[in-house]
C-alpha positions as CSV (number, residue, x, y, z in Angstrom):
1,X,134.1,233.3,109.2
2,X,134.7,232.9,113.2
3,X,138.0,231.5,114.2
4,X,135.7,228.7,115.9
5,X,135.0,227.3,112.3
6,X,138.0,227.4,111.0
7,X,139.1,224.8,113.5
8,X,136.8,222.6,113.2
9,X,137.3,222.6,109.3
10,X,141.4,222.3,109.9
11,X,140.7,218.9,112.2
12,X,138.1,217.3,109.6
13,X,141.2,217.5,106.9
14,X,143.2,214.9,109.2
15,X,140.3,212.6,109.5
16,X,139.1,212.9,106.0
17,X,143.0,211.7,104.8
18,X,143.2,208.8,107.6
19,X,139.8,207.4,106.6
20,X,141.3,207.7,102.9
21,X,144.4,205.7,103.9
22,X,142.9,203.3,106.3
23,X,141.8,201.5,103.6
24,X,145.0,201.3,101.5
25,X,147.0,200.4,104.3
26,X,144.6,197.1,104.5
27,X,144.7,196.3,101.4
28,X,148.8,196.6,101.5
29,X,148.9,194.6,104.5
30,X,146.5,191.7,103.5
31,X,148.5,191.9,100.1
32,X,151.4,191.3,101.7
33,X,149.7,188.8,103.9
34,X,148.4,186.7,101.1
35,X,152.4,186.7,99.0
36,X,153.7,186.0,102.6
37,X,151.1,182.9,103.0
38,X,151.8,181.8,99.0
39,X,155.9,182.3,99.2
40,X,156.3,180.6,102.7
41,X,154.1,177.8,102.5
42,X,156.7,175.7,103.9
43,X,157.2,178.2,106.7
44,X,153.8,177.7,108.2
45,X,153.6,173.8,107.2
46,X,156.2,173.8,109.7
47,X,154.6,175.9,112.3
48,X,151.6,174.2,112.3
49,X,153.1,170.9,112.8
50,X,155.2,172.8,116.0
51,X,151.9,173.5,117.1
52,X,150.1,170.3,117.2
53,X,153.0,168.3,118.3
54,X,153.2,170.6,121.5
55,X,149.5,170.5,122.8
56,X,149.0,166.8,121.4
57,X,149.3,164.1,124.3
58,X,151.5,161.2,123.2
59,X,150.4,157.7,123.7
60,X,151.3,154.2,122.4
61,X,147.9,152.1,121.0
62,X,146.4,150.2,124.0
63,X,148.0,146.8,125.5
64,X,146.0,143.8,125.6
65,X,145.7,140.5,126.7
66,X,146.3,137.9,124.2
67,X,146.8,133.6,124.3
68,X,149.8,132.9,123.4
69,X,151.9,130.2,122.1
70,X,156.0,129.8,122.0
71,X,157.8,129.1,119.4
72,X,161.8,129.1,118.5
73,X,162.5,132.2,116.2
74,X,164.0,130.4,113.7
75,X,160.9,127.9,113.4
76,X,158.9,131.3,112.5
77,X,161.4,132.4,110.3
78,X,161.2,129.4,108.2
79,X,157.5,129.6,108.1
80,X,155.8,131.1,104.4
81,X,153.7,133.4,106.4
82,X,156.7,135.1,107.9
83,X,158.4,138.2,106.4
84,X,161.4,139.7,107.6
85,X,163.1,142.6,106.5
86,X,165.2,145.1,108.1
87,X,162.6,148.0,108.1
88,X,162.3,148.8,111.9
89,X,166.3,148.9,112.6
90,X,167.1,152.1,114.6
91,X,170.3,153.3,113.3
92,X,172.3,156.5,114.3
93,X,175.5,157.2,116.5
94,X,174.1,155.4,119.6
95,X,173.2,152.4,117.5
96,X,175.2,152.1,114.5
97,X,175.6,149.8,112.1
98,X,177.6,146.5,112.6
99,X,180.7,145.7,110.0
100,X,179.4,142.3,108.9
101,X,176.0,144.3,108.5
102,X,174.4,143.1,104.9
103,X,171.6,145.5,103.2
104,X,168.8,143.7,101.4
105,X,169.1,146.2,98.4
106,X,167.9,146.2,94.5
107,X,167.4,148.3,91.9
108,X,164.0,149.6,91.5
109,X,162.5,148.7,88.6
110,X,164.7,150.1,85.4
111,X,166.6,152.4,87.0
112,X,170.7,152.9,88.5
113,X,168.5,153.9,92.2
114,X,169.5,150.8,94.5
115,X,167.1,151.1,97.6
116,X,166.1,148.4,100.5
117,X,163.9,145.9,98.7
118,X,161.3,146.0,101.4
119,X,160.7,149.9,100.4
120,X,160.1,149.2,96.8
121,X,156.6,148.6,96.6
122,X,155.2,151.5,99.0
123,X,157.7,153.9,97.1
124,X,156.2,153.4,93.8
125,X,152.2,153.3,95.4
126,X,153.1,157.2,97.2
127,X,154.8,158.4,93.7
128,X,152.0,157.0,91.8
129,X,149.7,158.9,94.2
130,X,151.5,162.2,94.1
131,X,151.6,161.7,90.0
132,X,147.7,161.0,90.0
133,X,147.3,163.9,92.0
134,X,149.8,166.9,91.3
135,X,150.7,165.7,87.8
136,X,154.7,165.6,88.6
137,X,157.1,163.3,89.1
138,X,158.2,162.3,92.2
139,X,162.1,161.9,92.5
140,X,165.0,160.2,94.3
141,X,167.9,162.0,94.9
142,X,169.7,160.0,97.5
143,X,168.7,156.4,98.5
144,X,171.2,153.9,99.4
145,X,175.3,154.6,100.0
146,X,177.6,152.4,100.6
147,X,180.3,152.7,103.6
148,X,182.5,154.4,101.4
149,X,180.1,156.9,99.7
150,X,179.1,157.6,103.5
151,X,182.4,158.3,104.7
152,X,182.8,160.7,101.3
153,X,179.4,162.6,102.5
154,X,181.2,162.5,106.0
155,X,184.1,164.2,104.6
156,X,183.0,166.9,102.7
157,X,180.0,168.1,105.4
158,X,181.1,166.6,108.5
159,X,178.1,168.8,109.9
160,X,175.0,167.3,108.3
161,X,176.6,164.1,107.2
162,X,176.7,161.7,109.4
163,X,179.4,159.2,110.4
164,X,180.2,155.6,108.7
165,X,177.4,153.0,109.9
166,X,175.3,155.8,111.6
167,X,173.7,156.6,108.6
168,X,170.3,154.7,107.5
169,X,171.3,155.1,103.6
170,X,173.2,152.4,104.2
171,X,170.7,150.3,104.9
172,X,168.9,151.5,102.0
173,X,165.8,152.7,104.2
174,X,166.3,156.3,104.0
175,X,165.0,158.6,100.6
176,X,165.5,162.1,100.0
177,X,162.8,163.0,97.5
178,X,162.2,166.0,95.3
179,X,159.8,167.1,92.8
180,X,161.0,169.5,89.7
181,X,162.1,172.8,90.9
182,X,161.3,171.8,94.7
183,X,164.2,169.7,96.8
184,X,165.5,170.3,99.7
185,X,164.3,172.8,102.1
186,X,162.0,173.7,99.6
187,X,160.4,170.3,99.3
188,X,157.5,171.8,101.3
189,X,157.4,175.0,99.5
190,X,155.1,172.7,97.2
191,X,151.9,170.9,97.1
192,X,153.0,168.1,96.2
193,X,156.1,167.8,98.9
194,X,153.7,168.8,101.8
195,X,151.4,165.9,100.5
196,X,154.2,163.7,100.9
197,X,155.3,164.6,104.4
198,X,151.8,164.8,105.8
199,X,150.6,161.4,104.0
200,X,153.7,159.3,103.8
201,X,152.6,157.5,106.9
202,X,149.7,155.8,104.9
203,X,152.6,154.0,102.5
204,X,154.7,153.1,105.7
205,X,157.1,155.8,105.7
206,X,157.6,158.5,108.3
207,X,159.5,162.5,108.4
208,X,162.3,160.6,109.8
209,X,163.8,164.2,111.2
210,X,160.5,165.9,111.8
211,X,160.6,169.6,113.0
212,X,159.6,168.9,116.6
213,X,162.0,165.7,117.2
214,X,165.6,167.4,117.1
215,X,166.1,166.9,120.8
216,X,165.4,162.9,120.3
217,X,167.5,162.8,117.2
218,X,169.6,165.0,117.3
219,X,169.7,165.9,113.7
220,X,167.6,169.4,112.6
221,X,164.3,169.5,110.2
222,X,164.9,167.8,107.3
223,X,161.9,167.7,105.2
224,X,163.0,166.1,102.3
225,X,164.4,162.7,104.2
226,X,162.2,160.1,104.3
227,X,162.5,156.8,106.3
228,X,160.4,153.4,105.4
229,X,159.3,151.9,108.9
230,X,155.9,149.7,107.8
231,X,152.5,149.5,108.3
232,X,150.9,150.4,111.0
233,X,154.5,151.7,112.6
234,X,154.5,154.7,110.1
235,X,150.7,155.9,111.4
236,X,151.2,155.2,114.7
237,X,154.5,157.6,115.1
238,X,153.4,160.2,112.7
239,X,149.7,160.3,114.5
240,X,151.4,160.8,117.8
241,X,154.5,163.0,116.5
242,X,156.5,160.7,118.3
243,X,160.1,160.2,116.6
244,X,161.3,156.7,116.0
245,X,163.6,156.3,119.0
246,X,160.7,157.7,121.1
247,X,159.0,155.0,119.6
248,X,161.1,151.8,120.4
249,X,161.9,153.1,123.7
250,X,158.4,153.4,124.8
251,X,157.3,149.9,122.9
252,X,157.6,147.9,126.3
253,X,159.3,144.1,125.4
254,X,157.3,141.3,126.4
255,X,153.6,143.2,125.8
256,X,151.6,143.7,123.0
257,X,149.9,146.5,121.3
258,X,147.0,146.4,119.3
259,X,146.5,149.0,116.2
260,X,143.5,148.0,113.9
261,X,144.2,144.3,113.3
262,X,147.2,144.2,114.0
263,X,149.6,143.2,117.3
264,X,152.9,144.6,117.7
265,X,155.1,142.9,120.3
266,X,158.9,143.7,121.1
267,X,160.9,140.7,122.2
268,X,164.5,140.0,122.5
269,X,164.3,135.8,123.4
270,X,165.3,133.1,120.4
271,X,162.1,131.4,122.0
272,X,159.1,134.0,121.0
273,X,155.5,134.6,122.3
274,X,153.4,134.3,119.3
275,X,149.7,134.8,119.7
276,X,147.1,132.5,118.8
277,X,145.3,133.2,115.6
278,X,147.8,135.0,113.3
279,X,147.5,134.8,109.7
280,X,151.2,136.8,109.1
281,X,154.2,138.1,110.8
282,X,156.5,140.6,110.0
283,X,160.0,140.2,111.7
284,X,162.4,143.3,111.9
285,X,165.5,143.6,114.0
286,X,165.7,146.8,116.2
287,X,169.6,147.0,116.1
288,X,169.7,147.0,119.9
289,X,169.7,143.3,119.8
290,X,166.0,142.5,119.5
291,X,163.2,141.7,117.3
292,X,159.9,144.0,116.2
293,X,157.1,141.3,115.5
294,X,153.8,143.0,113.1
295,X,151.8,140.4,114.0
296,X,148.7,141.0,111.6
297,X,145.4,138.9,112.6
């Protein structure tokens, strides 16, 4: 045997053992993949949302002409196709809450959870969806507090918790929701949890911290903290990963936007501009001393 062929057997053996392990290092690295993908589900729900937010071009819905009629705002208060709730107040530390502030809160249905009567309904159509779908229940762990159940939150997290009348539980707008075994952080680590936060726009709700909006809220992610807005509000800021201050600030007063079939107008006058032709109105204050009109035609 030459010394020529025993080299060349001596570099098969290397090749022969890395075409042997090629393989298995795949397979460990798409297994790992694959438990990566199925434990951290929540982890890339995130990034994906990071993602789209940052190459999506933010816009209000168009502004149009309409005819328009005035009227005093207490005249369309009084009238029975006018609904006003409280649903569009922006509330944090630059707007907070006033003392003589009132909540329009209930119990829903049979239970001890007291939340914003104008949530009710769209609360119990989303958990009825997620029950239909997912087969679980979907809970309320925190809805509304009163000033001094605030200030005791305040108290013993003075970092997450935030101050007495800057905090929409106390208008009885805010949820945070959980389904068994999932709250939290983990909220999205379900199914059910990331069908909340991707579809809760549909039942007027919105991420009210969403992952991409700390600068404008100054509060972190918090998936689990939902905040009821209304139709067509909730679609239009979750389609255009807008936040809800980005949203009021860039509503210009005096015009009006048209979503669907419905108008929404910003206006701060006790004489309104009410276009012609509306079957109802809904009337929210905005907390910054005007009034969010859902015109719908």
């Amino acid at each position: 045997m030459t010394t020529t062929t025993i080299s060349k057997k001596k570099t098969r053996r290397p090749r022969r053992i890395l075409f042997i392990l090629l393989p298995i290092l795949l397979i460990l690295v798409l297994g790992f993949s694959i438990l990566f993908f199925l434990s951290h589900q929540n982890l890339i729900f995130q990034f994906r949302n990071n993602l789209a937010a940052t190459f999506h071009k933010r816009s209000l819905p168009q502004t149009v002409s309409v005819s328009t009629y005035t009227i005093q705002l207490d005249d369309l208060l009084s009238d029975p196709n006018c609904t006003k709730n409280q649903a569009l107040m922006l509330i944090n530390d630059a707007y907070p809450l006033s003392d003589s502030f009132q909540p329009e809160i209930s119990y829903y249905k049979d239970t001890d959870v007291q939340m914003n009567s104008c949530i009710q309904d769209a609360y119990a159509a989303m958990s009825a969806a997620v029950r239909e779908q997912f087969d679980v229940p979907l809970y309320v762990r925190e809805a509304y507090r009163t000033a001094k159940e605030q200030e005791e939150k305040t108290k013993e997290n003075s970092a997450v918790a935030a101050e007495i009348g800057a905090s929409e539980h106390q208008a009885g707008l805010a949820l945070d929701l959980y389904v068994p075994q999932f709250g939290g952080w983990a909220f999205t680590k379900s199914a059910a949890g990331r069908f909340v936060d991707t579809n809760c726009r549909y039942y007027g709700f919105i991420v009210r911290y969403p992952s991409y909006g700390e600068k404008q809220t100054g509060i972190p992610y918090e998936p689990w903290h939902l905040r009821y807005i209304g139709l067509p509000h909730s679609q239009i800021i979750m389609d255009e990963y807008l936040t809800l201050e980005e949203y009021i600030d860039l509503l210009e007063p005096g015009s009006f936007y048209q979503y669907g079939s419905y108008l929404i107008s910003h206006q701060s006058s006790p004489v309104v501009d009410a276009p012609s032709g509306w079957k109802h109105v809904t009337v929210s204050e905005d907390n910054l001393g005007g009034y969010l009109f859902t015109w719908e035609l």
